[in-house]
ZADRENVEX-654465 format. One record per residue (C-alpha): x, y negated, z. Coordinates in pm, whole numbers, plus 50000, padded with zeros to 5 digits. Each point is the difference from the previous one (the first is absolute). Example, Ala and Ser with C-alpha at 12.3 -4.5 7.8 and 13.67 -1.06 7.14 Angstrom:
BEGIN
<rec><u>51230</u><v>50450</v><w>50780</w></rec>
<rec><u>50137</u><v>49656</v><w>49934</w></rec>
//
This chain:
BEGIN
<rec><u>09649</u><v>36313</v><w>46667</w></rec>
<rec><u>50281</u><v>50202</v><w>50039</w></rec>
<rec><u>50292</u><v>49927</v><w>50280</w></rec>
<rec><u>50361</u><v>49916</v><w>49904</w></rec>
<rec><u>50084</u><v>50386</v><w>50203</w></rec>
<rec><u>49733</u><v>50161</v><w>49765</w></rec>
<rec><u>50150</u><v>49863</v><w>49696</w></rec>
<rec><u>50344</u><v>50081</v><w>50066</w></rec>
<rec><u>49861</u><v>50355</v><w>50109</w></rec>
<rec><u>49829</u><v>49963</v><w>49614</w></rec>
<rec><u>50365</u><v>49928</v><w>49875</w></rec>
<rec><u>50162</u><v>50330</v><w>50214</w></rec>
<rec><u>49710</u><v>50227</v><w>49830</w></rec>
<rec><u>50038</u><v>49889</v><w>49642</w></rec>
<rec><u>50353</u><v>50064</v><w>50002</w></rec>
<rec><u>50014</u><v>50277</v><w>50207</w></rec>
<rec><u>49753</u><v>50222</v><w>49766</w></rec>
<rec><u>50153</u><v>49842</v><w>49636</w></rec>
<rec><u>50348</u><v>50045</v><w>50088</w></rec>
<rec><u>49871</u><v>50356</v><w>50093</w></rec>
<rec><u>49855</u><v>50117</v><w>49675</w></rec>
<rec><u>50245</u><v>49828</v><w>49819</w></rec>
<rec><u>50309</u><v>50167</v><w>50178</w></rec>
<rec><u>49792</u><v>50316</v><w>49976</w></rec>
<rec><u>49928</u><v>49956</v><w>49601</w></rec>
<rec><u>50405</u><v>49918</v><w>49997</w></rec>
<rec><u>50066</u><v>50339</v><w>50139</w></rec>
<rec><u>49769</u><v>50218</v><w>49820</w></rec>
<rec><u>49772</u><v>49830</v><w>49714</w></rec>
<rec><u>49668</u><v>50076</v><w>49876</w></rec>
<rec><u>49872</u><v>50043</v><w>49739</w></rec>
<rec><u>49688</u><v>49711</v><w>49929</w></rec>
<rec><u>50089</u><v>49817</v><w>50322</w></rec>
<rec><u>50269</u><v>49723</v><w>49837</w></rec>
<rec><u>49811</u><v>49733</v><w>49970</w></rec>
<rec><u>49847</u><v>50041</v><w>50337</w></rec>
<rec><u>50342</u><v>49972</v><w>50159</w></rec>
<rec><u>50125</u><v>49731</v><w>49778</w></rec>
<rec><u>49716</u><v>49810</v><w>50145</w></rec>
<rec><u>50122</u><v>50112</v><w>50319</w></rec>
<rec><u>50366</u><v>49892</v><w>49951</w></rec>
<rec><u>49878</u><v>49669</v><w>49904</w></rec>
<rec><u>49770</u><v>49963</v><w>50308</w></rec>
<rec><u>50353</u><v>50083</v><w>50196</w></rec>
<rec><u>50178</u><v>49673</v><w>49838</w></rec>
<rec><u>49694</u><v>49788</v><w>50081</w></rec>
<rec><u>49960</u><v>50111</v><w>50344</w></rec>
<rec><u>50358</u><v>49977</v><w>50059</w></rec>
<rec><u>49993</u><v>49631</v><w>49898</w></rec>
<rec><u>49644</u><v>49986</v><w>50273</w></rec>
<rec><u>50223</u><v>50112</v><w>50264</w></rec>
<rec><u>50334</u><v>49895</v><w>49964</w></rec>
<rec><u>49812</u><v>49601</v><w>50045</w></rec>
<rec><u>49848</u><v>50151</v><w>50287</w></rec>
<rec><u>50333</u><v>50043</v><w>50154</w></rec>
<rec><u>50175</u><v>49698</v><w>49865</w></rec>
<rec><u>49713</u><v>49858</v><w>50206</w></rec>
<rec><u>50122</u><v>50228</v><w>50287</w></rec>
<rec><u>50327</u><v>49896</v><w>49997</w></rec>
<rec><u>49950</u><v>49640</v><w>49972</w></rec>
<rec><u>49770</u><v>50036</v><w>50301</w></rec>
<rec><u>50273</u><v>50128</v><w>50187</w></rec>
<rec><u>50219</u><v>49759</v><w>49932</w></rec>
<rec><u>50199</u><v>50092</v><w>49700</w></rec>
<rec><u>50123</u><v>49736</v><w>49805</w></rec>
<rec><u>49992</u><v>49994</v><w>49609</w></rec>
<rec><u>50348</u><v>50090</v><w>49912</w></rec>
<rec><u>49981</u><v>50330</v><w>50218</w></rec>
<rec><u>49655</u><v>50098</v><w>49787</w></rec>
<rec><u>50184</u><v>49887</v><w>49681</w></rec>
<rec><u>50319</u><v>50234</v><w>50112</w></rec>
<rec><u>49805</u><v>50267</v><w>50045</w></rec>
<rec><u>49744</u><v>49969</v><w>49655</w></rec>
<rec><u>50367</u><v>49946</v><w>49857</w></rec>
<rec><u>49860</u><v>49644</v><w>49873</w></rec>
<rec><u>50123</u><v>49639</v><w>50077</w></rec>
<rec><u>49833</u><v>49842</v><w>50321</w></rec>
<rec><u>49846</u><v>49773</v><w>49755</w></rec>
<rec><u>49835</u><v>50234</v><w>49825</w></rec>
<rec><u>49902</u><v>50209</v><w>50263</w></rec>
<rec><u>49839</u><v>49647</v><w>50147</w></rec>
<rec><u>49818</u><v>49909</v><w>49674</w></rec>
<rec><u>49860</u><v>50343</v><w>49905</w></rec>
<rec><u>49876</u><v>50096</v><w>50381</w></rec>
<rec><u>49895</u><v>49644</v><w>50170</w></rec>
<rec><u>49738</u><v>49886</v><w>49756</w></rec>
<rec><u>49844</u><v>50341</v><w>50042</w></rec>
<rec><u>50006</u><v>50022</v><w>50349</w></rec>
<rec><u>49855</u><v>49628</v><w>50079</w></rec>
<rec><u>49711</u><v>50066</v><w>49764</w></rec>
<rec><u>49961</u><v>50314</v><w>50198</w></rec>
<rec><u>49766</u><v>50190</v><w>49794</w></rec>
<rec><u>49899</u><v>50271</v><w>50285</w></rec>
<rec><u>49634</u><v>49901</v><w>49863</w></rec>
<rec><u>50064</u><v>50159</v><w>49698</w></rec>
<rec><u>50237</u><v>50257</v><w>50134</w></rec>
<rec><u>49723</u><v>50054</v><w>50216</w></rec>
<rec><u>49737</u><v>50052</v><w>49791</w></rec>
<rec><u>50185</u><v>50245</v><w>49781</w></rec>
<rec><u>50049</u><v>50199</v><w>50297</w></rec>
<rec><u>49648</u><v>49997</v><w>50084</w></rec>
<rec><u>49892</u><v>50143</v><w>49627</w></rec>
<rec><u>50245</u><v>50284</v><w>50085</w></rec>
<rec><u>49830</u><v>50080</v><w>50310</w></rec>
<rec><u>49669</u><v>49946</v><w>49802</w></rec>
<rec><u>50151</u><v>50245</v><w>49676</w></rec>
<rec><u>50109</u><v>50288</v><w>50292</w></rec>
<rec><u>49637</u><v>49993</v><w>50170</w></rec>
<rec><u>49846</u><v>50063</v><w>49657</w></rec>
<rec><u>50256</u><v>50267</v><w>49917</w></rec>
<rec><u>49964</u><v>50162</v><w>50335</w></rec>
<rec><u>49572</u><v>50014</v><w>49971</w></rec>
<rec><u>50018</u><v>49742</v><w>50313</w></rec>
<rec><u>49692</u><v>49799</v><w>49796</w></rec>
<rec><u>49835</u><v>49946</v><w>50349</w></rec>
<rec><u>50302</u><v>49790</v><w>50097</w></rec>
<rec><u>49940</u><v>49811</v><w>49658</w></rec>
<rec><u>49648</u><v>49985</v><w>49967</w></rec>
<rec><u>49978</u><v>49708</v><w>50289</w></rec>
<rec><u>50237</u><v>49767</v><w>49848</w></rec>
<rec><u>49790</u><v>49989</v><w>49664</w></rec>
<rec><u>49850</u><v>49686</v><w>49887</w></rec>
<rec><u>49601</u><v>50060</v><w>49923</w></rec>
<rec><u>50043</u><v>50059</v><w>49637</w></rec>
<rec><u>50236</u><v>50302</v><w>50063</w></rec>
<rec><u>49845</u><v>50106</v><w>50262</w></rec>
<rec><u>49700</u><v>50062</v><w>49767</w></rec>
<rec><u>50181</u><v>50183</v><w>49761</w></rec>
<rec><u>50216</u><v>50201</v><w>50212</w></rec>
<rec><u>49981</u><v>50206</v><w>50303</w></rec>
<rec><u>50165</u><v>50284</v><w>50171</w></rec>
<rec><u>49880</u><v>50273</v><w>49742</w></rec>
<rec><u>50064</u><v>49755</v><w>49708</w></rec>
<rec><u>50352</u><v>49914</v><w>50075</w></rec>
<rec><u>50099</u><v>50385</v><w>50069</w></rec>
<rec><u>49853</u><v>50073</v><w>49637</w></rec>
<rec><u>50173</u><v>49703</v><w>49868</w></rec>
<rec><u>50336</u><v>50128</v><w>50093</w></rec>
<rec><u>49920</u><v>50331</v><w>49968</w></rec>
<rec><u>49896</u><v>49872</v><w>49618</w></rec>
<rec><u>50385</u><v>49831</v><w>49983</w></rec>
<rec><u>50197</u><v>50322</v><w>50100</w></rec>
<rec><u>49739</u><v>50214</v><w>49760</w></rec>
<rec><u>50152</u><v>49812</v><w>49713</w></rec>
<rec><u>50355</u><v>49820</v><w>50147</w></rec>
<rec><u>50111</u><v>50318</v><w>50208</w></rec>
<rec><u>50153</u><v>49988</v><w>50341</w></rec>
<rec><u>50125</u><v>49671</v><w>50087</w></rec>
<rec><u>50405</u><v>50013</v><w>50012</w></rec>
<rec><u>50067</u><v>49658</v><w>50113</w></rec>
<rec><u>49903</u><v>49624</v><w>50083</w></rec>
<rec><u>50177</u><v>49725</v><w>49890</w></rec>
<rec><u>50081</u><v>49646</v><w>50129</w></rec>
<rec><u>49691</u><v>49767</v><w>50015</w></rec>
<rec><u>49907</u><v>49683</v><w>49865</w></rec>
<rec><u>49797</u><v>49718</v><w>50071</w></rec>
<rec><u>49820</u><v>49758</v><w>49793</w></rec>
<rec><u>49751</u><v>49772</v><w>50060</w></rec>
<rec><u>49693</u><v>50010</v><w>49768</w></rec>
<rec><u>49721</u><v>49763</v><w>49996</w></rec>
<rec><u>49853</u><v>50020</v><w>50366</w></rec>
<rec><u>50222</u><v>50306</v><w>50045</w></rec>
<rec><u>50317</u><v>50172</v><w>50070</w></rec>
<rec><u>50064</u><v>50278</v><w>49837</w></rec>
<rec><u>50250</u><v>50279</v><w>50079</w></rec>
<rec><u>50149</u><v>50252</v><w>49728</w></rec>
<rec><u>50181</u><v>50268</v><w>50099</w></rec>
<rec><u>50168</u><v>50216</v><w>49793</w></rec>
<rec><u>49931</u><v>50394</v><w>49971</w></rec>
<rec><u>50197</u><v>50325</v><w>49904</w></rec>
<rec><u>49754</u><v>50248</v><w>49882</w></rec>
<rec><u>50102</u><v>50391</v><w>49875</w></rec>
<rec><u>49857</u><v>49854</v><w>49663</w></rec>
<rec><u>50133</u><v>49722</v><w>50009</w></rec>
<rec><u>50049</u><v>49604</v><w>50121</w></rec>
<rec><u>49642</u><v>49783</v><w>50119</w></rec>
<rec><u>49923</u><v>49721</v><w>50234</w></rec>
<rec><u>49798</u><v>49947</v><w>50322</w></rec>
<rec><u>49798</u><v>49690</v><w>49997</w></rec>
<rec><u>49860</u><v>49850</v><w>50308</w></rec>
<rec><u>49847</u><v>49667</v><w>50008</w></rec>
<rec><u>50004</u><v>49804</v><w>50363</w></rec>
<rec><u>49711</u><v>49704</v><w>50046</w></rec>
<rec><u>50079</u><v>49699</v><w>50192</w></rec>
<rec><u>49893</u><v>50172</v><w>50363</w></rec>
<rec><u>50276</u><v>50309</v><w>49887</w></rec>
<rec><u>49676</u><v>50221</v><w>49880</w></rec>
<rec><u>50052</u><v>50274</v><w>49756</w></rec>
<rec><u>49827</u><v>49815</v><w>49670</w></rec>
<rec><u>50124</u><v>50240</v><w>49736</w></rec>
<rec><u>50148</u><v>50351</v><w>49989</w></rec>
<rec><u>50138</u><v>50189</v><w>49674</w></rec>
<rec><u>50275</u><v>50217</v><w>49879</w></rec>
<rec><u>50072</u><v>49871</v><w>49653</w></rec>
<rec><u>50247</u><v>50074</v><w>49740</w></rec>
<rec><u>50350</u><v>49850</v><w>50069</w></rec>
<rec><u>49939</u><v>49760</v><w>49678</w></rec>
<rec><u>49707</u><v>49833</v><w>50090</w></rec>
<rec><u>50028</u><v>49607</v><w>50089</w></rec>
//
């Protein structure tokens, strides 16, 4: 499972390359790519949100009291208290956590690292897929998707014996979604780009 260092490093990454192509489509749009960087301006707000709890978390762990985080979100202490403490008691670094690790997962497959994949398939993928098979696969996406523009914010649901990770994707053709289904010992169960529609 991922560390709390690797998902904030998750968090840096995902707004680092969406505030990118957005800031570059602000400057000099193109033509076919809107809906791409829409996706990626939304994926800015959301990971926003991720990080400004993950230093709300900082700050209270250094002391800072409620009314200074309030002061600064320009929100009453008790607000500040009763949107950020719930969250950060339940402390849902599992699931922040596993999102990060689909990421890492998504950029293997994109980058034609399979053998670093291959291992952490259950027996049933590993059937189906291998090194050659997973290259062709996304080789099959970008054939009719185009290049991939950007990734999007994760999320995590829990499905049957499973938890599954979609992840949002910016294609020159247009918006899909990376599935990736985790079993209970974190082994890559399922693995699918799919359009953005699909439950």
């Amino acid at each position: 499972m991922a560390s709390e260092s690797s998902v904030r490093e998750t968090l840096a990454t995902l707004l680092e390359q969406n505030v990118a192509a957005v800031a570059r489509a602000l400057r000099q749009p193109a033509v076919g790519s809107a809906l791409g960087v829409l996706s990626a301006s939304i994926t800015v707000a959301e990971v926003a949100e991720d990080a400004m709890r993950s230093l709300v978390a900082d700050a209270r762990a250094e002391g800072r009291t409620w009314a200074e985080i309030g002061t600064i979100l320009r929100i009453s202490r008790q607000a500040a208290q009763q949107r950020f403490r719930e969250e950060l008691a339940m402390g849902d670094q599992e699931l922040a956590g596993l999102g990060a690790e689909g990421l890492k997962v998504l950029r293997q497959w994109a980058a034609g690292e399979g053998r670093l994949m291959v291992p952490r398939f259950d027996e049933a993928v590993r059937e189906r897929l291998d090194e050659a098979a997973l290259a062709a696969a996304w080789a099959q996406v970008e054939g009719l998707s185009g290049k991939l523009l950007t990734v999007g914010r994760p999320t995590v649901a829990a499905r049957d014996k499973y938890r599954v990770v979609d992840i949002p994707l910016a294609f020159e053709r247009g918006p899909m979604k990376a599935r990736i289904s985790f079993d209970s010992e974190d082994r890559i169960a399922g693995l699918f780009v799919l359009y953005p529609d699909l439950p």
